[in-house]
N, C-alpha and C positions, 0 to 999 in steps of 0.2 A: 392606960395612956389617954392622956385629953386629945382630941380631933377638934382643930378650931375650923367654926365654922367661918367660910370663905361669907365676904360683906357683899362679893359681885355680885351673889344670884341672888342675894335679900333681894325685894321688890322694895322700890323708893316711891314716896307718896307726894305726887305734886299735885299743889295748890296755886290758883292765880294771884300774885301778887297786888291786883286792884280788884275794883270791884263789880260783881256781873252788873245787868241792868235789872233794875230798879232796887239795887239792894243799897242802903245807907251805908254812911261812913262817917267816920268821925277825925274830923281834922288832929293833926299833931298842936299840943298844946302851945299860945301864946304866938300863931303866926299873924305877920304884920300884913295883911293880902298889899297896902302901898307898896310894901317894899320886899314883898317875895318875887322871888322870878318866876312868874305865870307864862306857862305857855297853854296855850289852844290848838288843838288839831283837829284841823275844821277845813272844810271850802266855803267860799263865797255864797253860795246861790239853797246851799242848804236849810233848811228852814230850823231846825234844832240850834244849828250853829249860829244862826243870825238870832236866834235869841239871847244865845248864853252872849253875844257880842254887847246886844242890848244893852242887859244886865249888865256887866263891865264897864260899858262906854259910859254908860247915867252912872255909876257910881265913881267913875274916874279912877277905874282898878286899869293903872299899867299891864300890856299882857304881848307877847310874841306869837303873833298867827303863824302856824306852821302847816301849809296845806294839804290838806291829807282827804284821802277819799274813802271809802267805806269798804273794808278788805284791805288795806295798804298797811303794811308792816311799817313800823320806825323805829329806826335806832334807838334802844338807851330809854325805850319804854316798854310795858306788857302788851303783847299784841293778840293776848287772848280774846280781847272786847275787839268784834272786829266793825262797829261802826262808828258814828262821827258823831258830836262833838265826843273828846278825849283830853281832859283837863291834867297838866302836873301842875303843884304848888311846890316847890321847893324841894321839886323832885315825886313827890306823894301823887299817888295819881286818883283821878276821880274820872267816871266814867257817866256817860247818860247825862242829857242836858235836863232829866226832871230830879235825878238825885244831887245836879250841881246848883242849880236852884236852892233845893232844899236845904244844902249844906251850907251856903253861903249868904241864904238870907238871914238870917238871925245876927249876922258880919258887918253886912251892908246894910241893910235896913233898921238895925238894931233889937229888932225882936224877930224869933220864931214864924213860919208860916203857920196858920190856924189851921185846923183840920180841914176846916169849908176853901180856904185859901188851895191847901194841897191839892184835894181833890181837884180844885177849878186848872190851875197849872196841868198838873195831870192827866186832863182829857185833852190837852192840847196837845196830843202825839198823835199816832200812826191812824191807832183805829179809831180818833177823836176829831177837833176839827184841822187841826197841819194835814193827816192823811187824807179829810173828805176833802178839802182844799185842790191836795196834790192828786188827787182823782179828778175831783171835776174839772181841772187844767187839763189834764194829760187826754182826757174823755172825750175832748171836743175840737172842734176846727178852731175855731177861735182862741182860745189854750194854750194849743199848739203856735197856732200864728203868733201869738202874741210874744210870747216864751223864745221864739225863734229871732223876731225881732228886737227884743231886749238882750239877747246875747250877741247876737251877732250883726245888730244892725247901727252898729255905731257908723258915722259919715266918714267915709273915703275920696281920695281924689282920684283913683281907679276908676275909668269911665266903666269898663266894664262890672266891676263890682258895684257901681252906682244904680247899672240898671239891673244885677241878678240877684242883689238883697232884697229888693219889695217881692220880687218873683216868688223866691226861695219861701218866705214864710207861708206864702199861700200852699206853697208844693207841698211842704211841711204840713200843713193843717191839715189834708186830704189823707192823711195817713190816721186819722182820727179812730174808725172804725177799728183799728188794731188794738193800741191800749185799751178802748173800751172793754173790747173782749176779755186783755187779760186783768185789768182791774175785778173783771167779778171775780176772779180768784186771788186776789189779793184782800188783806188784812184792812187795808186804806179802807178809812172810813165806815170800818163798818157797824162801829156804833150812833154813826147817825150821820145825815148829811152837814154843812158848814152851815147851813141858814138853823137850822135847830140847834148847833152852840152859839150861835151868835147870839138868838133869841135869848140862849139860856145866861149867857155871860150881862146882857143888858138888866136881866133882871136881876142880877148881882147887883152890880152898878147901883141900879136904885135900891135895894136892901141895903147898901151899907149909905145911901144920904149923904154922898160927897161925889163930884165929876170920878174919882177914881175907884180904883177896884176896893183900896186900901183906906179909899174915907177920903180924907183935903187932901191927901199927897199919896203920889206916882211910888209904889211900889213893886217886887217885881211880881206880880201878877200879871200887872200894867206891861210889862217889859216883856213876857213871855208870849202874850197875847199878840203885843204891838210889833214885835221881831216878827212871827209865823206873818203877820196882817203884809207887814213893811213889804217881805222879799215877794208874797206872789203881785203884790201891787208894780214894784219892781222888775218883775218877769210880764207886766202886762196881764193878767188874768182876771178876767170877765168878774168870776165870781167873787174875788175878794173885792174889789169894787163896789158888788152889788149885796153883798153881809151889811157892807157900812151904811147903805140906804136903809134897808129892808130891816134892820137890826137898831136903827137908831142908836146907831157906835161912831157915825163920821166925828161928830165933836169931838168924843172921846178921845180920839184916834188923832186929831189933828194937834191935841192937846200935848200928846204925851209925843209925837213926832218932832214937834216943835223943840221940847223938853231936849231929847233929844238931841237932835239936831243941832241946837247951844253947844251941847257939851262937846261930842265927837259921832259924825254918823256911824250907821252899821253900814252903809256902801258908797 
């Protein structure tokens, strides 16, 4: 007599249907990025997210912000990746704002990033200069202050909110000593502080012999750089002000803002 084996107690093999971080992907052949429905799951004030915006806005790729925070589950997508930016193209999803880059510039720009291209993007994340960046904000009174007042210090006609917002950011700064402490145990920045990539990205700049990263025109290196520069400038922070001196980036920087700025800001 045959005994059929029962399928319940098979063990089933699950796979993430997108892709972890920093692992490549390869788009579905023949999309139109003008005319795919793009969404982005991103917040505002994120530095990853305000680049991949970047990237989009200078190339004038249509896209639906869908705000989402780092851990937050959504509908009708994989919520295996649980951090931010989180790209679908026509449904296909793409994860990691250094893998959406990589995917999409060869799209948008027309060629491939170069290996030296890669790598430079690439340091632009946690333990590079976005994360020395989001330390030495988070590290300091000033950081703080600043960060507090960019969010929440828009004018009011609340007398009382008129005089507890200049208050607030100061109260806020004095809590400085806390993050510092647990930044030493954090990942941020710890390949280098933001004045040693800025140095390093300047000397880019002059190896390739044109104002941008990319030679006569704004590529997205340019856009990757300028998103992370844009949002702490945005939040007020000391130090991303003081890269563009000390770095010999302010032209750069004002250049490709501008650029920008024409097309559609990131905020």
């Amino acid at each position: 007599m045959i005994v059929e084996e029962s399928t319940a107690e098979k063990p089933t093999l699950e796979r993430a249907t997108s892709n972890k971080e920093g692992e490549d992907v390869v788009l579905p052949p023949n999309v139109d990025l003008k005319k795919a429905k793009i969404v982005l799951y991103e917040f505002s004030f994120s530095p990853p997210c305000a680049k991949v915006r970047a990237l989009l806005n200078f190339y004038s790729i249509p896209f639906e912000s869908n705000t989402t925070t780092p851990g937050q589950s959504k509908e009708g997508i994989d919520n295996a990746y649980k951090k931010v930016p989180r790209m679908t193209i026509d449904g296909f999803q793409i994860n990691d704002s250094a893998v959406i880059f990589r995917t999409l510039a060869p799209l948008l720009s027309g060629s491939p990033l170069t290996a030296a291209e890669v790598e430079l993007e690439k340091s632009n994340n946690v333990r590079g200069f976005m994360g020395a960046l989001e330390k030495e904000t988070a590290s300091s009174f000033w950081g703080i202050a600043g960060a507090v007042d960019a969010l929440y210090g828009t004018p009011s006609s609340s007398l009382s909110a008129y005089l507890v917002k200049p208050v607030a950011k100061y109260a806020a700064g004095l809590v400085w000593p806390l993050p510092w402490t647990l930044m030493h145990f954090a990942p941020h920045g710890s390949d280098g502080d933001s004045l040693k990539f800025a140095h390093r990205y300047y000397g880019h700049l002059l190896a390739t012999g044109g104002p941008y990263f990319h030679g006569e025109k704004i590529g997205p290196v340019d856009l990757s750089i300028y998103g992370t520069l844009k949002t702490f400038l945005v939040m007020h922070a000391p130090m991303a002000d003081h890269v563009l001196d000390a770095a010999e980036l302010r032209s750069w920087f004002e250049k490709v803002d501008a650029a920008v700025e024409a097309v559609k800001p990131i905020f």
